[in-house]
C-alpha positions in Angstrom: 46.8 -28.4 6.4 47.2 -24.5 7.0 43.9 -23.0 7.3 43.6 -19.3 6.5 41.1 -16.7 6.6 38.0 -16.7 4.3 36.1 -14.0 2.5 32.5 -13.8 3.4 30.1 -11.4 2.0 26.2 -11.1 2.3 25.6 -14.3 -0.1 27.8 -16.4 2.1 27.0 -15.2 5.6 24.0 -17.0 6.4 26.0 -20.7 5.4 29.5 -19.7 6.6 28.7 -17.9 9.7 25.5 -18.7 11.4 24.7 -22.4 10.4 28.6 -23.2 11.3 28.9 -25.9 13.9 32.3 -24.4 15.0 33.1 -21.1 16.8 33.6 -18.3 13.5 35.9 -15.5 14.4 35.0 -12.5 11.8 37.2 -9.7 11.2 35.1 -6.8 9.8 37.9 -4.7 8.1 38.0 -2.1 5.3 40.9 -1.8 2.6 41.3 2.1 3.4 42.0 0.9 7.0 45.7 1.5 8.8 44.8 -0.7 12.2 42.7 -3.1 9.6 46.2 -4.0 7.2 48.3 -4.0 11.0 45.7 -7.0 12.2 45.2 -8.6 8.7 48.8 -10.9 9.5 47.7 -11.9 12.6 44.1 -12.8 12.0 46.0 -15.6 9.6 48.6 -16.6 11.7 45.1 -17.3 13.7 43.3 -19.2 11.2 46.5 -21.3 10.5 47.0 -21.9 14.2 43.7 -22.9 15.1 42.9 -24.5 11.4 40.0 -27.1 12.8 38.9 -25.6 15.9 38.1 -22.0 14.4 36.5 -20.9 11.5 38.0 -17.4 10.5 36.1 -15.2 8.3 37.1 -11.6 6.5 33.8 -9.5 6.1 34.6 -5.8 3.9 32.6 -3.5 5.6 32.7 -1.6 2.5 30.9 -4.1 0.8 28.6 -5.5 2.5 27.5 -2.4 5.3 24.5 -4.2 5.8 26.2 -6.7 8.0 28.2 -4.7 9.9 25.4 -2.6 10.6 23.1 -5.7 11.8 25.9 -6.1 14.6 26.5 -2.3 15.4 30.2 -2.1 13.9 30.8 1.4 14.2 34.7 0.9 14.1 36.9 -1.1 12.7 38.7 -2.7 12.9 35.8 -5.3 15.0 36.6 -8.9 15.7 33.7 -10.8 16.4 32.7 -14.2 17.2 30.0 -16.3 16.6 28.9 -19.8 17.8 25.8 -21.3 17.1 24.5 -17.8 14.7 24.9 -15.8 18.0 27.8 -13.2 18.4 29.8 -14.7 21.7 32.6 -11.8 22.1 33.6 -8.8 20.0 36.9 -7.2 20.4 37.2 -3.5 18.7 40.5 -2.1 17.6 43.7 -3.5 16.8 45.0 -5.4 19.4 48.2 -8.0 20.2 48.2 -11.2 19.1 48.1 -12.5 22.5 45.0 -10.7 23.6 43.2 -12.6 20.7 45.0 -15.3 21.4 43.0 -15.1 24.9 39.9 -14.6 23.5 40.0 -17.3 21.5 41.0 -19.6 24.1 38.7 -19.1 26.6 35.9 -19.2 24.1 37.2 -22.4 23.1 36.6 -23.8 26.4 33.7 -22.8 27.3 32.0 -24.1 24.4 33.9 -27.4 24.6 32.2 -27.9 27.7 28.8 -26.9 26.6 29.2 -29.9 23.8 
């Protein structure tokens, strides 16, 4: 099963992202966005590659400003992750696929070990 990235918005945050067991990765993006459309493939190569150990989540800044403003985006494209309701790591900009790839990893097993 491929997973893939999943829209979120303000009615679905509280269920999606902070009541989820897993470790969420949310990309807070904007359509008008150049570095937001460049990341967009990679965050679901992401969610395919790590379909049941990460949750991936798309938020529209646009849409929902009150979320991105609870977590101080002030740029975006902003990757950040969540485990247990509490951001973990937040990575600004568009970056490699490796360097997320990193990320992800190493929060991965760290909270395998707090389990």
């Amino acid at each position: 099963m491929g997973g893939q990235a999943i829209k979120v918005d303000e009615a679905g945050w509280d269920i999606e992202v902070m009541k989820a067991p897993e470790l969420v990765m949310v990309d807070f993006w904007a359509v008008w966005c150049g570095p937001c459309q460049m990341v967009a493939p990679i965050v679901e190569e992401l969610a395919g590659e790590y379909a049941g150990k990460l949750k991936v989540m798309k938020l529209n800044t646009d849409d929902n400003p009150e979320i991105a403003g609870r977590y101080q985006v002030m740029s975006i494209p902003t990757i950040l992750f969540f485990k247990d309701g509490q951001p973990v790591e937040k990575l600004v900009g568009a970056r490699p696929k490796r360097q997320f790839k990193e990320v992800i990893e190493s929060l991965l097993a760290q909270h395998s070990r707090t389990v």
